[in-house]
N, C-alpha and C positions, 0 to 999 in steps of 0.2 A: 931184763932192763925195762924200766918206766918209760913208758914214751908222755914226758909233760908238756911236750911241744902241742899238743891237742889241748890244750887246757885253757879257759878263759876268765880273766878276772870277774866275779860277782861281788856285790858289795851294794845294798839297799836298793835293789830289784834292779842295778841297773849293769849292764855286760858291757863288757869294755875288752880288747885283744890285749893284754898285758902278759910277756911271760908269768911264769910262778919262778918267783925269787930263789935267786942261786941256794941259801940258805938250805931251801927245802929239799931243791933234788938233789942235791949233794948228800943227803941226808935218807935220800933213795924211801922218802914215804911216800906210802900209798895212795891212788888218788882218790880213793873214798874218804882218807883223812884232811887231803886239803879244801873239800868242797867246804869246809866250817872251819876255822882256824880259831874258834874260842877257846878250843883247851888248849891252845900254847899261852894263855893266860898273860898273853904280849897286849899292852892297849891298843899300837895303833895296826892290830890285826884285829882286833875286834867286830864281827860284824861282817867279817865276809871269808873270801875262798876264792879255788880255782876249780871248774867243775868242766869238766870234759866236753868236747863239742863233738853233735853228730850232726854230719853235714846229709841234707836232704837236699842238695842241689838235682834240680832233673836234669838228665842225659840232653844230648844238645842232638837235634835231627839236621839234616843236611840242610843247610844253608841259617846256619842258626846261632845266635853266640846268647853271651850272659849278659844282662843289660846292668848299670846301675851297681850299685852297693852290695852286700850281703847282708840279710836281716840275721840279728839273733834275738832269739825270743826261749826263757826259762822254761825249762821244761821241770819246776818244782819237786813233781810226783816222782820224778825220776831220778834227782838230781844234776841234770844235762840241760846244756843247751843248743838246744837248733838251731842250723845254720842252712837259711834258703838264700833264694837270688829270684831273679825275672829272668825269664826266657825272650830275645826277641829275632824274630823274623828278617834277614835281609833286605834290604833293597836291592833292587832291579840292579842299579848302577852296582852295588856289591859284590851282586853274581856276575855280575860279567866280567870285573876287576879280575875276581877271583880264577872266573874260568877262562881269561886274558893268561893267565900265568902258569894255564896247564897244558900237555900237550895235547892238542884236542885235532890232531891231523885223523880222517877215518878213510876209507875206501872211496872210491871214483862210484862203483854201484852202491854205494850204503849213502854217499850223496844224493844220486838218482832216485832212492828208494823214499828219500827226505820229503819230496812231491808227491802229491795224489796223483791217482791216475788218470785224471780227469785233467791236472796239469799236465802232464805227460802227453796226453792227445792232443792238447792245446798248443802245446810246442810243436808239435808233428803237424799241424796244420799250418802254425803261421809259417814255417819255414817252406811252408809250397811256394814255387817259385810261379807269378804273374806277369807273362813277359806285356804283357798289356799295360801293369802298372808300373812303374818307373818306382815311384812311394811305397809302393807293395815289395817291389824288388826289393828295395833296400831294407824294407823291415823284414824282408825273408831272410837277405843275407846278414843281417845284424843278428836275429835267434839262433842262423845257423854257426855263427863266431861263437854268440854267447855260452850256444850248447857242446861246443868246442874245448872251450875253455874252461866251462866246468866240471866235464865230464871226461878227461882225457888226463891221462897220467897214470903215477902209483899212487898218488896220494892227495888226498883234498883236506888241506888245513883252514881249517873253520876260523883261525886266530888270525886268515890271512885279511888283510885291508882289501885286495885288490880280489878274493873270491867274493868278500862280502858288500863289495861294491857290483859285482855281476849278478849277484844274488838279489840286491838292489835293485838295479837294472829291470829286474826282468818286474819286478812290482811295476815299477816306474809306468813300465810298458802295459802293464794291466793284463801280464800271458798268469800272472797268480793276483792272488786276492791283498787287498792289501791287511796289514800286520804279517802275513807271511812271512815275508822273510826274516823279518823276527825270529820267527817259529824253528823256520831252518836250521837258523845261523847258531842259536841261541837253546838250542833242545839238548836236551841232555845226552849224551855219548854211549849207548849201548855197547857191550864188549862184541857182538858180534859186528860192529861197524867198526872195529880199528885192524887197522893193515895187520 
């Protein structure tokens, strides 16, 4: 069987997506014969053809779609024509839609592991308890809810408002750096971090 579904109109350099008229495939010829339709000695086929299309679209990488139109462009020597497109890059706002809609719940320690260690000791510090300082108490016992709450369960879902508000938090508080929690919240999901 002829596949003419691949085939694109040419007609004085210029490529146009038109099928090839019923006439033809019915008629089950070749598609080496449609690329020039002069010898059906028909006038107003004079001048052109249906010439098969090779798509040279590139593979799309993670977070990545097709932009724009598809170009085709003769490929004479061949009698084909190519068929590209644009690659383009997500946005920020994209990925996160995107990774909004997956399930992205991972482990209570693959959360933990999310922080440097250096953040790690920095919580272990602030939650020393200062019975001197009144202001101190309370930013101890605020780190020690917050590390509470993030760290305790079967499962820490990344897609949650209310983790990614404690994860906030602790920026806020300046126990991580800021863009951090970004990084956290928003890092990509290892299989060794899911439950």
């Amino acid at each position: 069987m002829i596949d003419y579904r691949n085939c694109v109109k040419v007609k004085d350099g210029v490529v146009t997506r038109e099928p090839v008229p019923e006439f033809l495939t019915n008629s089950q010829i070749p598609i080496d014969q449609i690329a020039d339709l002069t010898w059906l000695n028909i006038p107003e086929f004079a001048g052109y053809g249906w010439w098969p299309v090779v798509n040279q679209w590139p593979e799309l990488g993670k977070y990545q779609s097709y932009d724009g139109e598809e170009v085709l462009t003769i490929d004479a020597a061949n009698t084909v024509v190519i068929s590209t497109i644009a690659v383009r890059d997500w946005t920020a706002a994209e990925i996160k839609s995107y990774k909004m809609a997956q399930n992205r719940r991972i482990t209570p320690t693959a959360l933990r592991y999310r922080f440097t260690d250096d953040e790690k000791v920095g919580f272990e510090l602030a939650m020393l308890d200062d019975p001197t300082s009144p202001a101190g108490r309370q930013a101890a016992a605020t780190m020690r809810a917050l590390q509470k709450d993030l760290f305790v369960g079967g499962q820490a879902d990344l897609n949650s408002p209310a983790l990614q508000a404690r994860v906030q938090q602790l920026e806020t508080l300046g126990a991580i750096a800021a863009g951090r929690a970004e990084e956290i919240i928003w890092g990509e999901i290892e299989p060794r971090e899911v439950p």
